[in-house]
N, C-alpha and C positions, 0 to 999 in steps of 0.2 A: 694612697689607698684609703677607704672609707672604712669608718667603722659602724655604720651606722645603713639597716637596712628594713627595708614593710615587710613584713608578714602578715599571716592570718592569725586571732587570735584561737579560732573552735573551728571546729566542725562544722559544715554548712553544706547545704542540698539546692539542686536548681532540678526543673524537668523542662522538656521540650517534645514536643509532638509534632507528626506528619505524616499524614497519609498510613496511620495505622503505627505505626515505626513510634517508639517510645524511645527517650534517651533521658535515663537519669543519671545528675552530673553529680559527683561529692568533693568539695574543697576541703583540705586535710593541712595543717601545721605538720612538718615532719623537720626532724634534726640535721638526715643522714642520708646514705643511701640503704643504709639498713634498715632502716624503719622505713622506707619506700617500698622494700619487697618484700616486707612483713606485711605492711596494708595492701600490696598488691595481691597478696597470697591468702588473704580474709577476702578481698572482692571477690576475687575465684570460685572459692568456697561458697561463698554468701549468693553469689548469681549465677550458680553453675549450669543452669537453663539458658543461660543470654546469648545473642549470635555474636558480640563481639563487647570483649571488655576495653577500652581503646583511652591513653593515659601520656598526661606531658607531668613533668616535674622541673625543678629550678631550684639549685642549694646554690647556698656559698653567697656571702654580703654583695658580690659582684652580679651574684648568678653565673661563675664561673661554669657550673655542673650543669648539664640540661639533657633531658630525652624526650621526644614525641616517639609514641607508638600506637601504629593504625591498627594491631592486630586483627589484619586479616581483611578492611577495606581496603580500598582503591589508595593509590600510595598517594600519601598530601592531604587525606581529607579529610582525618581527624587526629593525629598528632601533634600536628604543624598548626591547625586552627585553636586544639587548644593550648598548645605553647604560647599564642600567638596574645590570649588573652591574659594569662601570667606577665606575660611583657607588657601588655597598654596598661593592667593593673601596678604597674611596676611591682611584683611582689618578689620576694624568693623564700625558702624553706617551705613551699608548696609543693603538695601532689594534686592534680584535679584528673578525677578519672570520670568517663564517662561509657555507663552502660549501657546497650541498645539492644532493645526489643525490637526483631524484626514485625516489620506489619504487612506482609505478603505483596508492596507494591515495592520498586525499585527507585529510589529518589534522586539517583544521577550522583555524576561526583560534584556540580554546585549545590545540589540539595543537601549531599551528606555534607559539604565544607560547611555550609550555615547550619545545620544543625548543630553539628558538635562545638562551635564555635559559639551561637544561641546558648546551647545548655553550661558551656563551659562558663558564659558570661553570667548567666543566672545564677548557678552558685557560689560565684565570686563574689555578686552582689550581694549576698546575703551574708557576709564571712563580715565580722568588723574586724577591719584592716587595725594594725599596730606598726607605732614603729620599735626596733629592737636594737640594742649597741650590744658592738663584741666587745667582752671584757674579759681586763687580765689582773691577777691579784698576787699580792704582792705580800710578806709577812715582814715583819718587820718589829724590833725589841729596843727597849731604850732606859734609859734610868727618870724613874718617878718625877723628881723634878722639871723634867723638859717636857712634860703631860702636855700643859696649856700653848706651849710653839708647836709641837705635835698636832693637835687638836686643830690649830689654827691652818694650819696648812693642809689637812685634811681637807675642809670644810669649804677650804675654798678654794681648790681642785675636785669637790664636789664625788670625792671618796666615800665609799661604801665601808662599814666598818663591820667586819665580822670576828667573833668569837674572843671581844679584848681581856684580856688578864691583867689589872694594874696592882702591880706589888713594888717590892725594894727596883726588881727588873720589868718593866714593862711588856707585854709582847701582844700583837695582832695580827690578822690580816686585814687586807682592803682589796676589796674589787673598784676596780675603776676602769673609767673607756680607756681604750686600747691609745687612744689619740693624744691621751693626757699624761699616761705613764711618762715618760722623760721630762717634763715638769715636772710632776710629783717625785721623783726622782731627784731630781736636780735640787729641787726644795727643801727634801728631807735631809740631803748631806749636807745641809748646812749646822742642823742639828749637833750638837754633841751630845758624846756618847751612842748615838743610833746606829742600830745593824739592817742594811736590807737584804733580803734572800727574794729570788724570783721563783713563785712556783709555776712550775712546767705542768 
């Protein structure tokens, strides 16, 4: 398994137009799926005049988690086209939703695939992409003396040190990639005197 996945770092907008029909796209960082239908549930609100709010999302470093929804078009032709742009972007912890203004003419179901597809790609483009590792932290106590083998082994497991306390008894934690822990692990018991604890 990877620990290491793109995301989006902000907020970003794309638009697309046809034959009257307006479709504006928003790419969003999300966590979760809770914060998926918290922003879904402000779109609502915020475009409550639109004929169709229509939304793909993708969690999980794999992109294990995914939903396209056409709310209310033709089935395929705008959940699936913007999933579809989450994918060629390889991204995940995206939501891209796309709002459509109808414009009184009918644009077919290859007109509406390339719209939503169009606008979904345009606020993609405009999102600067990151990449992000999942990490796991680690606390861990020692006696003063063993600072500088400590230290070294941190550093070059390339550990994050948070909240250190050095006294008679040492103690910290460390965030580090998920990929490196059993090294760092492995490193640190060789340590005398050190304690490690795994926080869940």
């Amino acid at each position: 398994m990877t620990d290491v996945y793109r995301t989006i770092a902000n907020r970003s907008e794309g638009l697309y137009k046809d034959k009257g029909s307006k479709f504006l796209a928003f790419a969003l960082p999300v966590e979760g799926l809770l914060e998926v239908h918290q922003e879904l549930e402000q779109f609502k609100k915020s475009y409550f005049d639109a004929r169709h709010i229509c939304y793909a999302y993708m969690l999980g470093v794999e992109g294990e988690q995914y939903r396209g929804n056409d709310d209310g078009e033709p089935s395929g032709t705008a959940g699936r086209p913007i999933l579809g742009q989450i994918r060629s972007f390889k991204l995940s912890n995206v939501l891209v939703v796309v709002v459509r203004y109808f414009g009184g003419v009918l644009l077919g179901t290859g007109g509406l695939t390339t719209a939503y597809k169009t606008a979904a790609a345009a606020a993609l483009s405009n999102a600067r992409i990151l990449e992000k590792t999942l990490d796991a932290e680690i606390s861990l106590s020692f006696e003063y003396p063993y600072t500088n083998e400590v230290m070294n082994v941190i550093n070059e497991c390339g550990a994050q040190i948070v909240n250190p306390q050095y006294q008679e008894l040492c103690s910290m934690s460390l965030s580090i990639r998920l990929s490196k822990v059993e090294e760092l692990k492995e490193r640190l018991s060789k340590v005398e005197s050190l304690h490690i604890k795994n926080n869940e």
